[in-house]
One Martini backbone bead per residue (centre of mass of N, CA, C, O) as a GRO file, in nm:
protein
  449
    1UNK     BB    1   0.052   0.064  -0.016
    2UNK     BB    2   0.262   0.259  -0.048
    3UNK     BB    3   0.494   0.516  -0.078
    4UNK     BB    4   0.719   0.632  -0.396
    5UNK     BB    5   0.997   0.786  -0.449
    6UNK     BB    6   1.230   0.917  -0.732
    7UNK     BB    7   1.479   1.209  -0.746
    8UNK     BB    8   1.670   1.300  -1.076
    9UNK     BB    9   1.827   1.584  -1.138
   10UNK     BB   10   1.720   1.778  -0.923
   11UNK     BB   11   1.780   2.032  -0.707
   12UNK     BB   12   1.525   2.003  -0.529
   13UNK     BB   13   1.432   1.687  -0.485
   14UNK     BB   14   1.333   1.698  -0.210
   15UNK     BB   15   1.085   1.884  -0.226
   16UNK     BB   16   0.965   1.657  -0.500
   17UNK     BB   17   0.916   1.436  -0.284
   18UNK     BB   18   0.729   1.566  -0.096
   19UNK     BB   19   0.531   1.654  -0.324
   20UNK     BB   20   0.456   1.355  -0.390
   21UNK     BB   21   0.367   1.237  -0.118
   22UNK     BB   22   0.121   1.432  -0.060
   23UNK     BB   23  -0.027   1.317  -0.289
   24UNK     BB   24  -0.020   1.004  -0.172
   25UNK     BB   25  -0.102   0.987   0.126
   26UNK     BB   26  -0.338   0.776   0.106
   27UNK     BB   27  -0.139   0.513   0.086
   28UNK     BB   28   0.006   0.681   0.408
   29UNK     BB   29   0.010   0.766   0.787
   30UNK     BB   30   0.228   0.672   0.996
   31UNK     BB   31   0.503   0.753   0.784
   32UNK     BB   32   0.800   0.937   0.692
   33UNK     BB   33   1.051   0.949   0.420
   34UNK     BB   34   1.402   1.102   0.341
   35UNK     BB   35   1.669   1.068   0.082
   36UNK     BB   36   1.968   1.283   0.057
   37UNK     BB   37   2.240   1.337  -0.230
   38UNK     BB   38   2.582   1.500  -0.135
   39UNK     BB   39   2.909   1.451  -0.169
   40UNK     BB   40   2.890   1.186  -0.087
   41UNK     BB   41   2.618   1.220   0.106
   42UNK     BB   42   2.371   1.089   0.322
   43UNK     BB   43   2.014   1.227   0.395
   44UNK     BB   44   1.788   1.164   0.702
   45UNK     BB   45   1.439   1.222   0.703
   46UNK     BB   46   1.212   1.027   0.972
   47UNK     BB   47   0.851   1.036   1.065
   48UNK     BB   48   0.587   1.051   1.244
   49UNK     BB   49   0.345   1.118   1.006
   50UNK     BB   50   0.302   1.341   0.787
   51UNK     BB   51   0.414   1.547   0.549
   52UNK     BB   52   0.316   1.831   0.668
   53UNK     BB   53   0.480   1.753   0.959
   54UNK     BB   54   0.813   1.676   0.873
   55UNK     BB   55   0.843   1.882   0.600
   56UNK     BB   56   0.985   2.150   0.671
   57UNK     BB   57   1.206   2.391   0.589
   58UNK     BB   58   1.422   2.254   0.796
   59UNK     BB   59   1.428   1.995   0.668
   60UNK     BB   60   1.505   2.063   0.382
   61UNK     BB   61   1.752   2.206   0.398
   62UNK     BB   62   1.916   1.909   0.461
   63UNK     BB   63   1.812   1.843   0.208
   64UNK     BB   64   2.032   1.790  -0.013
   65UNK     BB   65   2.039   1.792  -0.375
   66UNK     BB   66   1.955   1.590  -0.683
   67UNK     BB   67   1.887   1.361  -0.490
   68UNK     BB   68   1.593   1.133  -0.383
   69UNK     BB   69   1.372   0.952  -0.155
   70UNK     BB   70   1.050   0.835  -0.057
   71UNK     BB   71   0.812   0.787   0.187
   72UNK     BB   72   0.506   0.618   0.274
   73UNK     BB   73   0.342   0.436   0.588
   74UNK     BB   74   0.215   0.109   0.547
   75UNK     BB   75   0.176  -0.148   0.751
   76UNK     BB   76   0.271  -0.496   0.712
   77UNK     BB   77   0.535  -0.474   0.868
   78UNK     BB   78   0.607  -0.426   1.178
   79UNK     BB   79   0.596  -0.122   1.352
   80UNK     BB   80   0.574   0.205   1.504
   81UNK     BB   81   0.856   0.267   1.521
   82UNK     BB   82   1.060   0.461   1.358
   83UNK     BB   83   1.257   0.235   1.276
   84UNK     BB   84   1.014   0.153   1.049
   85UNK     BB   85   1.053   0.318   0.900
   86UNK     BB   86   1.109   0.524   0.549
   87UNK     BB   87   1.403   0.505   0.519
   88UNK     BB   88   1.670   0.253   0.450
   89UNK     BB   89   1.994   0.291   0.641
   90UNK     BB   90   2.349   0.211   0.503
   91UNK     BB   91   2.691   0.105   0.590
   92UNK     BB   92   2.916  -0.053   0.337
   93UNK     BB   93   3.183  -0.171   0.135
   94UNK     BB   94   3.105   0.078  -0.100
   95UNK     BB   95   2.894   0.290   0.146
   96UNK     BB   96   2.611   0.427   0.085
   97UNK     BB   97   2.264   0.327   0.160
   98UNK     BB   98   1.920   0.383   0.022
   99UNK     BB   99   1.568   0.241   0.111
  100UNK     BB  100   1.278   0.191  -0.089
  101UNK     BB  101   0.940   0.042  -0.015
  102UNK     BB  102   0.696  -0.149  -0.184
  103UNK     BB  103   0.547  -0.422  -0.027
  104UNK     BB  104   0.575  -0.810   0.003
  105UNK     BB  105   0.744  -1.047   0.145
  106UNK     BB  106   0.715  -1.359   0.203
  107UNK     BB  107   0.989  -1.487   0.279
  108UNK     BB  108   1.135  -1.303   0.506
  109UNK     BB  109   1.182  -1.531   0.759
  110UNK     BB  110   1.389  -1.678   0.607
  111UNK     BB  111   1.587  -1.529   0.564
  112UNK     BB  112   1.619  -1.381   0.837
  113UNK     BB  113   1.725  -1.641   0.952
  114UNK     BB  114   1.977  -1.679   0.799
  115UNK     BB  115   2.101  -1.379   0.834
  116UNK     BB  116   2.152  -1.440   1.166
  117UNK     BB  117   2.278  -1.713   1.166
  118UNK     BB  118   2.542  -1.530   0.994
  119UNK     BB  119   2.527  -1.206   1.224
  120UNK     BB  120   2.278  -1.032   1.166
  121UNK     BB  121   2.162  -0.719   1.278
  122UNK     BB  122   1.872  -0.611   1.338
  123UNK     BB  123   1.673  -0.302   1.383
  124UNK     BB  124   1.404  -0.420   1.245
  125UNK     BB  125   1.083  -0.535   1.131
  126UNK     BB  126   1.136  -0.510   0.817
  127UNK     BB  127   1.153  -0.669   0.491
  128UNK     BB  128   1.336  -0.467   0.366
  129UNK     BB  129   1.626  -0.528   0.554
  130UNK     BB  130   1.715  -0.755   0.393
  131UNK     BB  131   1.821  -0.621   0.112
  132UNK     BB  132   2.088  -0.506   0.275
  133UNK     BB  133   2.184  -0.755   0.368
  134UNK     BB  134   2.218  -0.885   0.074
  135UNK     BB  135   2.391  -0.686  -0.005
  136UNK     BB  136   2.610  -0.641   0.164
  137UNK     BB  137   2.732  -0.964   0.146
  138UNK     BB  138   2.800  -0.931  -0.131
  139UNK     BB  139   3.088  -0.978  -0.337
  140UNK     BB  140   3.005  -0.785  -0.514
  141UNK     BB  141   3.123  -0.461  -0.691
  142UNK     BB  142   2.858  -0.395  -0.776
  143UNK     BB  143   2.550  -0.299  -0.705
  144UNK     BB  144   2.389  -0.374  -0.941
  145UNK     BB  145   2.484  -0.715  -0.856
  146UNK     BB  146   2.379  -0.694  -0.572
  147UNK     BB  147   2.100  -0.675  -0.610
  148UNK     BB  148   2.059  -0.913  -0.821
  149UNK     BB  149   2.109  -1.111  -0.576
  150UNK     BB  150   1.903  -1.046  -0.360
  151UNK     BB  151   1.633  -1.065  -0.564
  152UNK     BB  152   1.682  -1.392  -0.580
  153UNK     BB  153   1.605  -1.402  -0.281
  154UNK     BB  154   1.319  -1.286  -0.359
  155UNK     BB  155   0.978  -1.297  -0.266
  156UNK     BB  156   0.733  -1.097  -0.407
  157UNK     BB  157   0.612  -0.781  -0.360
  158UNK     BB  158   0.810  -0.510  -0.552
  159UNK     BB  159   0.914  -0.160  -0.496
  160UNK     BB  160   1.236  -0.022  -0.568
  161UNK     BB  161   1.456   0.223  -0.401
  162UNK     BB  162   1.806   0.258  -0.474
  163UNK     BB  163   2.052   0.481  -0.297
  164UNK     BB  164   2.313   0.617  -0.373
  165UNK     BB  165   2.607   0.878  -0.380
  166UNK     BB  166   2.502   0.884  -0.735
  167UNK     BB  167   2.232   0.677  -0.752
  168UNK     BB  168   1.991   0.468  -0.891
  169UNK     BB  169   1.744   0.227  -0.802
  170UNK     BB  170   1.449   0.087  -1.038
  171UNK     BB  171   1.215  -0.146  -0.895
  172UNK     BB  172   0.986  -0.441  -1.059
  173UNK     BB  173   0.809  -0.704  -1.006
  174UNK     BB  174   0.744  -0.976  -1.243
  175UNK     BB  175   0.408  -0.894  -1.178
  176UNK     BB  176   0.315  -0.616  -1.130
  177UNK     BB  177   0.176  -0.525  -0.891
  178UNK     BB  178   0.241  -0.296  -0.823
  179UNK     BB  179   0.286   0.072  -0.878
  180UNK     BB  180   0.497   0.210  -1.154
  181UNK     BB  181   0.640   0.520  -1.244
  182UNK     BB  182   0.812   0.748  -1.546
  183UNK     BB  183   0.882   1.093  -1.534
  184UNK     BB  184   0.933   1.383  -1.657
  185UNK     BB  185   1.093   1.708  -1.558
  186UNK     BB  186   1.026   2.020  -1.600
  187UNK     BB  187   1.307   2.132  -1.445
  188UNK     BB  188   1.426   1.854  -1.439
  189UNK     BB  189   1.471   1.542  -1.489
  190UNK     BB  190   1.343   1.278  -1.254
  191UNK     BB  191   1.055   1.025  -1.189
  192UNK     BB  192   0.914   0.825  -0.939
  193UNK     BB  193   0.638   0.654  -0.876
  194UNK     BB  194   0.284   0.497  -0.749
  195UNK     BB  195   0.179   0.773  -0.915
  196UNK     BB  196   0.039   0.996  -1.123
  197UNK     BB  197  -0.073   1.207  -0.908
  198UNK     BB  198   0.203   1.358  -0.865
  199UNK     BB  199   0.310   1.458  -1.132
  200UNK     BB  200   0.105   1.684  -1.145
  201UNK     BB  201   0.227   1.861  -0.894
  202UNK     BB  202   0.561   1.870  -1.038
  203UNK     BB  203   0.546   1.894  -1.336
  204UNK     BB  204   0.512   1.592  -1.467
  205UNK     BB  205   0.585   1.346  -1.746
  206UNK     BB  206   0.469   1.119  -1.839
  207UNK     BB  207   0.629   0.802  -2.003
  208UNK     BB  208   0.592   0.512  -1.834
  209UNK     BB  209   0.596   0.246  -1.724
  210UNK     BB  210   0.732  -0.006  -1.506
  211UNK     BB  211   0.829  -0.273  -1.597
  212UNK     BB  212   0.827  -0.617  -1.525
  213UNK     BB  213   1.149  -0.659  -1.395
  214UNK     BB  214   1.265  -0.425  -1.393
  215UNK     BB  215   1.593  -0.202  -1.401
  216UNK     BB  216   1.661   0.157  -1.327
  217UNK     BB  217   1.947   0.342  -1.405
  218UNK     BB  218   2.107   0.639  -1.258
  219UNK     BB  219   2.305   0.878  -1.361
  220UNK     BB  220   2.578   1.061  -1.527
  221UNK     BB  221   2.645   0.887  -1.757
  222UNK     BB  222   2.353   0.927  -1.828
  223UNK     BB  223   2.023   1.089  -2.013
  224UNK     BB  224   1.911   0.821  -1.942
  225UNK     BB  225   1.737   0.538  -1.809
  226UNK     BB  226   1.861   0.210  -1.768
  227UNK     BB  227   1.776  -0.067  -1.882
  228UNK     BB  228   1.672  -0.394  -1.707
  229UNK     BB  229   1.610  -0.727  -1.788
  230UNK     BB  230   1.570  -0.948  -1.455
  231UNK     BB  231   1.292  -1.066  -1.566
  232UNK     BB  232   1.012  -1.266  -1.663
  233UNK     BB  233   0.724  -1.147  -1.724
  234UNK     BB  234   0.417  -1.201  -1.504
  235UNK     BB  235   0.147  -1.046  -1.534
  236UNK     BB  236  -0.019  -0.924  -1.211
  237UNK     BB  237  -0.229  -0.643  -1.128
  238UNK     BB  238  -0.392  -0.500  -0.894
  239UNK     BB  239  -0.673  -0.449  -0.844
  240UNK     BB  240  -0.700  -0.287  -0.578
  241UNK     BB  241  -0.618  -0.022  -0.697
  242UNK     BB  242  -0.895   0.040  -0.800
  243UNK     BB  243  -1.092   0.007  -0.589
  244UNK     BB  244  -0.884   0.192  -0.384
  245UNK     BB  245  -0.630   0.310  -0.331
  246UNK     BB  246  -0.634   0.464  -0.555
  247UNK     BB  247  -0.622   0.811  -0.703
  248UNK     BB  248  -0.851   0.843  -0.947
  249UNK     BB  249  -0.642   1.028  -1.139
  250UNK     BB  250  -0.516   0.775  -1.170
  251UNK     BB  251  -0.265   0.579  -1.414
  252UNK     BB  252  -0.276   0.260  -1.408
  253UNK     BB  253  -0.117   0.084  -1.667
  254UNK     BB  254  -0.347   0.222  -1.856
  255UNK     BB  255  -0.586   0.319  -1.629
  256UNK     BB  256  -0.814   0.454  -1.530
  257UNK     BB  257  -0.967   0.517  -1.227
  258UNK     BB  258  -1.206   0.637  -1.222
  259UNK     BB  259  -1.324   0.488  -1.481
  260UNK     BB  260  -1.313   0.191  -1.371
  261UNK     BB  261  -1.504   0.274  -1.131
  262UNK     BB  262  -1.749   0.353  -1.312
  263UNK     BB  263  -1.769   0.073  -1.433
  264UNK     BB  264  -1.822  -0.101  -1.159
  265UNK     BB  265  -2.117   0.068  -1.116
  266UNK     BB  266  -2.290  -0.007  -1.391
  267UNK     BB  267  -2.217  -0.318  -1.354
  268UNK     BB  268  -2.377  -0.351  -1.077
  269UNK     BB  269  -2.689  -0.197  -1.217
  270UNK     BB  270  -2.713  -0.422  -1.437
  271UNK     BB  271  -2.615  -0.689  -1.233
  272UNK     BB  272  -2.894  -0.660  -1.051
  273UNK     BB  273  -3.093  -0.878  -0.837
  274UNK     BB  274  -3.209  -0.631  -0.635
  275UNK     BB  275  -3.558  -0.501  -0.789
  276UNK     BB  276  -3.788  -0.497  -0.523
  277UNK     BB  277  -3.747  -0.159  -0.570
  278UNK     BB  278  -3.768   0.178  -0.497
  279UNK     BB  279  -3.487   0.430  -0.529
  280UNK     BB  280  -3.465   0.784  -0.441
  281UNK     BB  281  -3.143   0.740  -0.446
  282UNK     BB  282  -2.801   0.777  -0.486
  283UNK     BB  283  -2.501   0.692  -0.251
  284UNK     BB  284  -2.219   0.789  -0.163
  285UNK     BB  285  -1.953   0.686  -0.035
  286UNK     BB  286  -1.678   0.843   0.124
  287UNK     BB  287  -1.488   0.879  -0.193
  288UNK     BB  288  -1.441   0.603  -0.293
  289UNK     BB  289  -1.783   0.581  -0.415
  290UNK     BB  290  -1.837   0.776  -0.640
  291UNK     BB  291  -1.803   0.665  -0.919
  292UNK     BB  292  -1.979   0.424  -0.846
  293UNK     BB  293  -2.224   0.572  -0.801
  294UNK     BB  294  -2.219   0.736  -1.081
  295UNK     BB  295  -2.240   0.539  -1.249
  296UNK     BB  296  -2.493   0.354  -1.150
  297UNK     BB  297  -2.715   0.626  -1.206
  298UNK     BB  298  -2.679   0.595  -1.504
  299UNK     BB  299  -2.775   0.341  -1.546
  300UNK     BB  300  -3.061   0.338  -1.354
  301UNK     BB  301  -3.165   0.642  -1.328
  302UNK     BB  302  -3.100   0.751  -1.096
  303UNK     BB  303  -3.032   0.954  -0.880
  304UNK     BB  304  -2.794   1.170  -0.731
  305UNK     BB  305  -2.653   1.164  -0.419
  306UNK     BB  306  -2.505   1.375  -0.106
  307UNK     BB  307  -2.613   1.175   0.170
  308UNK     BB  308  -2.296   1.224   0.243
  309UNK     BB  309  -2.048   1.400   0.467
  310UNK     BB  310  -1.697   1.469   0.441
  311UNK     BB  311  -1.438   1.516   0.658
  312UNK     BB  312  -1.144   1.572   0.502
  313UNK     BB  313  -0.942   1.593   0.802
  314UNK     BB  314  -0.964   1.289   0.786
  315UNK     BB  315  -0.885   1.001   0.754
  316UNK     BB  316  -0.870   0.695   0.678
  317UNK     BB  317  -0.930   0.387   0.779
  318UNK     BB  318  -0.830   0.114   0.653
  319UNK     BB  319  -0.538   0.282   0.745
  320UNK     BB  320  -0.591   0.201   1.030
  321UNK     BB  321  -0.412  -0.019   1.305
  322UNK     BB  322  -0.713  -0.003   1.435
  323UNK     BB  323  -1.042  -0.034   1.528
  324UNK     BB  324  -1.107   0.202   1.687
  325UNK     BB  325  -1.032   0.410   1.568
  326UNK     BB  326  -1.211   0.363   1.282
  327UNK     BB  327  -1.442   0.401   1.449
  328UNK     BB  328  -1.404   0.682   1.485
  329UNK     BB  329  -1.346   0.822   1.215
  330UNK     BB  330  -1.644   0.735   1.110
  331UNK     BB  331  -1.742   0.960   1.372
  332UNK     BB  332  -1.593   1.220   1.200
  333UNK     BB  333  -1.639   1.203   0.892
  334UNK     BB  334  -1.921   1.169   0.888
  335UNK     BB  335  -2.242   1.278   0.731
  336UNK     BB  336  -2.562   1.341   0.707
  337UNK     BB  337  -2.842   1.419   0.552
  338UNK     BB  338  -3.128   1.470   0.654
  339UNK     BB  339  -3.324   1.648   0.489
  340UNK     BB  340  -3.265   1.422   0.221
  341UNK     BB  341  -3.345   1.113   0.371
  342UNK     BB  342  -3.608   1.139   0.484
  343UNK     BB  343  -3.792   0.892   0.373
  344UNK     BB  344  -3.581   0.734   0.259
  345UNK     BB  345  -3.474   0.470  -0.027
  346UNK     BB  346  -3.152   0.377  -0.053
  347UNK     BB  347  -2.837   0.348  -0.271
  348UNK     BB  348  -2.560   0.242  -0.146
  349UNK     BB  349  -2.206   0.313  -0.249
  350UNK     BB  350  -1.927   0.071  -0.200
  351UNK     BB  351  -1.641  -0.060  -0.234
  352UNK     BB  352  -1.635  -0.219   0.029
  353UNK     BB  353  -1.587  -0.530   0.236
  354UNK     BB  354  -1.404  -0.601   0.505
  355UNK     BB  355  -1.531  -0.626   0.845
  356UNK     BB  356  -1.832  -0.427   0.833
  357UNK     BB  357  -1.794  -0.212   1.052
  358UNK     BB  358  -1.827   0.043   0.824
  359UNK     BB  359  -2.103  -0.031   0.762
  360UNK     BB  360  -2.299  -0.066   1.047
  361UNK     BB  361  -2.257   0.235   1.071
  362UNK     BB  362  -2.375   0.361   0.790
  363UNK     BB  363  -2.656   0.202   0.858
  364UNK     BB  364  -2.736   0.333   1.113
  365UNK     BB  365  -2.629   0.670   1.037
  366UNK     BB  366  -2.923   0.669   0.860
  367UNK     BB  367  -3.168   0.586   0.975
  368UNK     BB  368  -3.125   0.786   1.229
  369UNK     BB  369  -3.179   1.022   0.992
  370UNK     BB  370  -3.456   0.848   0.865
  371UNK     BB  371  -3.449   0.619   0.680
  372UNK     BB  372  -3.603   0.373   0.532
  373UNK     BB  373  -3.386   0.275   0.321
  374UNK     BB  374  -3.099   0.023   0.296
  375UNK     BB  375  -2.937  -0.021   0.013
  376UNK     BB  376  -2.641  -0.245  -0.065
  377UNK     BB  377  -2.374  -0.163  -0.251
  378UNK     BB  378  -2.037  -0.342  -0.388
  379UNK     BB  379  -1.772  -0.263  -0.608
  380UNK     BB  380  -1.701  -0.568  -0.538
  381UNK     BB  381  -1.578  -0.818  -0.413
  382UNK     BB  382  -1.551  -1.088  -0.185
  383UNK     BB  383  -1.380  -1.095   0.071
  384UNK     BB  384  -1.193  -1.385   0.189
  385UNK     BB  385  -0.880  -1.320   0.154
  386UNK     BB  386  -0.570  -1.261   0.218
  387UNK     BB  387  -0.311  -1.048   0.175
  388UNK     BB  388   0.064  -1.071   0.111
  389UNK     BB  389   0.085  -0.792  -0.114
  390UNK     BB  390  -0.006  -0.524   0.079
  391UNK     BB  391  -0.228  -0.595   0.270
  392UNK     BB  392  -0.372  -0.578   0.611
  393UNK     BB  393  -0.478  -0.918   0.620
  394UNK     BB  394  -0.364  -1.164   0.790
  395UNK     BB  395  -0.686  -1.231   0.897
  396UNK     BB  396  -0.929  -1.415   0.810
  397UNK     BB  397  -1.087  -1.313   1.058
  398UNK     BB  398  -1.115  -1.027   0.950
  399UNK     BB  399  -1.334  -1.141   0.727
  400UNK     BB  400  -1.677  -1.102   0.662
  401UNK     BB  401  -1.705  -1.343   0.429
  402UNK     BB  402  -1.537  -1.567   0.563
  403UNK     BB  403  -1.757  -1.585   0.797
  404UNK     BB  404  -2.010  -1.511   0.621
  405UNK     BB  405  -2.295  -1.464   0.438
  406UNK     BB  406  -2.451  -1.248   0.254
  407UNK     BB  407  -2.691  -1.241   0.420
  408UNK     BB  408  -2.526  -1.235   0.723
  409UNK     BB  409  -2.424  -0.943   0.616
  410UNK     BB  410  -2.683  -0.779   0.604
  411UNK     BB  411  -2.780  -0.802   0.872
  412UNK     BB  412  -2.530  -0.705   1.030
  413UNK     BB  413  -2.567  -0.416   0.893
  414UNK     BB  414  -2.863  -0.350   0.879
  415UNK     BB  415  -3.008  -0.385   0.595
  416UNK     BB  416  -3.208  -0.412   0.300
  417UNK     BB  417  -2.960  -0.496   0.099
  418UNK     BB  418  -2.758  -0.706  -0.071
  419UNK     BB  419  -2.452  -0.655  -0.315
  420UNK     BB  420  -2.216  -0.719  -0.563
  421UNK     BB  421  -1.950  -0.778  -0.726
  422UNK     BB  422  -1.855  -0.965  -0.920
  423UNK     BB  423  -1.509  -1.157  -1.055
  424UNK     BB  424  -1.614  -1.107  -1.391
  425UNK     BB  425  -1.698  -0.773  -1.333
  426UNK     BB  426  -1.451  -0.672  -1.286
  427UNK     BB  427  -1.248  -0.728  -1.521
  428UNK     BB  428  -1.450  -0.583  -1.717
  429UNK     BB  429  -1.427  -0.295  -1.545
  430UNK     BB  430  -1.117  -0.274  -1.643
  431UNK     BB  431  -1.036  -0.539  -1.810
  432UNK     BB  432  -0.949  -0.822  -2.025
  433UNK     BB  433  -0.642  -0.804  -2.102
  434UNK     BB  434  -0.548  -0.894  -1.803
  435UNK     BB  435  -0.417  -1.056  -1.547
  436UNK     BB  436  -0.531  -1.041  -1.215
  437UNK     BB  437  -0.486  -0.954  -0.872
  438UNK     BB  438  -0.708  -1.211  -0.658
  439UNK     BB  439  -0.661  -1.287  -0.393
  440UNK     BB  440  -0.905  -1.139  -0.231
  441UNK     BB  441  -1.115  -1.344  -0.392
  442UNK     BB  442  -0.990  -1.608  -0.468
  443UNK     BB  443  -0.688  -1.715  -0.335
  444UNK     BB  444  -0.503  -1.671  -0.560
  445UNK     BB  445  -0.097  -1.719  -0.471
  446UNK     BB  446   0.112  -1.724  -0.737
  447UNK     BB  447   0.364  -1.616  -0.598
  448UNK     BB  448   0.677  -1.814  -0.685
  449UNK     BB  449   0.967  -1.607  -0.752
   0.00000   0.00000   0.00000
């Protein structure tokens, strides 16, 4: 889920990676940090807490330099420690290395313990800093043999930018599961981003995604990013980033997210099975449910209404560490329009439904405000499996799709009616051309080296 950002040959670097950062804050609230390179010295600034708390001109200050790498921490492995934050700084036999991490290595514990048994002592408990281990301990001369060799030894889903006192190194793993994409920047040299929404942000033109498998390195010595395919790419691109993650306005893998959730949206409309009601408004879950909102009320030719307002300064919900939190900002960031919903039929339309309980608590708070009836419609299919290629869903028994069949998820959420979007219009609603990262509705955990 993280965001990871790296800025090469441009005066600003630390500066246009804060604000790159800022634009993805969506993807990581838990902490933040950037790693700027001058002089043959890495400088690195990293703390818990938002991009615009942490970042502040005292501390872009210190971060000099024409090259940063910086990182939003979702955490899925680690705990809430600064030390867990990234980058993840280290001096080895060749010099200093600072590397982000977005993904989840699903082997971490198995090197990790070989690495240990070898002598190793980590300072975190991130499965990034196993790459560290593996980087330091390679015999190879060069930096770029060195990741190559480490590389080989990690198995998940992952995007690496590894920043030394003078180059980039910026990889994605051989399925594209996690998004990154490639850009220039007008003001001077390059971007790399988890998100094209960020490019937007920093004046910067997108070039193309970075393929799966591919190695891009960044030097003095070339005028462009020297590409290495250092596996064979076996596309398999995250659905859930269409769902949830991203923010609308980008284009993951050539593909906008806007546009593909008004798509499933549509697609959810089209193929209603429970149409034994009248509704006299559709209204979306905010912010992420508007778009299929959106769709839904296009196809169906209800009316769309925000029978639902959000206070924007409370983050999401479901990147909060704790349910606790999560109950609190749900009661925190949503209001009824109750004047607009009083003894109205509603068509609520959520991205998804994770836990259930921030679903149980919005079919309450529309109800107590007087809605006559909620009928609850899910722009996603049932989560049953937890996903292990970064998103913090490790405990299937938190999944209430595997505890309860969609009549008991209706009932405990307290609708008037439930339906989902199949797992074969969720691919239409994206497109059919590629195949897509469904491990968590369907269980296939495909990553396998």
């Amino acid at each position: 889920m993280c965001a990871i950002v790296g800025i090469y040959d441009n005066d600003n670097a630390a500066r246009l990676a804060s604000i790159a950062l800022f634009a993805m804050q969506h993807r990581g609230q838990e902490a933040t940090g950037i790693s700027s390179s001058i002089n043959g010295k890495i400088h690195t600034i990293k703390n818990r807490g938002l991009v615009s708390e942490v970042f502040d001109d005292d501390a872009l200050k210190i971060l000099k330099g024409n090259m940063a790498i910086g990182h939003n921490r979702y955490s899925t492995a680690g705990g809430d420690s600064i030390l867990d934050a990234q980058p993840v700084f280290a001096k080895y036999k060749l010099g200093e290395m600072s590397i982000v991490h977005n993904g989840n290595l699903i082997n971490k514990n198995e090197v990790r313990e070989e690495l240990t048994n070898n002598g190793a002592i980590f300072q975190t408990g991130m499965d990034t800093e196993n790459l560290i281990h593996l980087i330091a301990k390679s015999s190879e001369n060069r930096l770029r043999d060195r990741i190559k060799e480490a590389l080989n030894k990690t198995i998940g889903a992952y995007c690496f930018i590894v920043q030394s006192r003078s180059k980039q190194f910026v990889i994605r793993d051989r399925y594209g599961i996690r998004p990154l994409s490639l850009g220039k920047l007008k003001s001077g040299g390059y971007i790399v981003a988890s998100e094209t929404c960020a490019f937007d942000l920093v004046d910067a033109e997108f070039i193309r995604d970075v393929r799966p498998g591919e190695m891009l390195i960044f030097s003095e010595k070339t005028n462009e990013p020297e590409s290495i395919q250092l596996f064979e790419p076996i596309f398999r691109p995250c659905a859930f980033e269409y769902v949830y993650f991203a923010r609308p306005d980008s284009d993951i893998d050539g593909k906008n997210v806007y546009t593909t959730r008004q798509n499933m949206g549509k697609t959810l409309a089209k193929n209603d099975k429970n149409k034994n009601f009248k509704a006299d408004m559709v209204v979306p879950v905010p912010d992420s449910g508007v778009p299929a909102a959106l769709g839904y009320a296009s196809e169906s030719k209800i009316p769309f209404e925000y029978g639902i307002i959000r206070n924007h300064y409370v983050g999401r919900t479901f990147i909060e560490p704790t349910q606790e939190m999560r109950n609190l900002k749900v009661r925190m960031k949503l209001s009824p329009m109750k004047s607009l919903i009083k003894g109205k039929s509603l068509l609520v339309i959520d991205d998804s439904i994770v836990r259930g309980t921030t679903s149980k608590r919005i079919v309450k708070m529309l109800k107590d405000a007087g809605a006559k009836e909620v009928h609850f419609r899910v722009a996603s299919p049932e989560i049953k499996f937890p996903c292990y290629y970064g998103i913090d869903t490790p405990n299937q028994e938190e999944l209430i799709s595997y505890k309860m069949t969609k009549d008991e998820i209706c009932e405990y959420i307290q609708a008037d009616s439930l339906e989902y979007l199949s797992i074969d219009d969720l691919k239409k609603s994206i497109g059919d051309d590629r195949n897509y990262a469904l491990e968590s509705f369907d269980g296939d955990y495909f990553v396998t080296k």
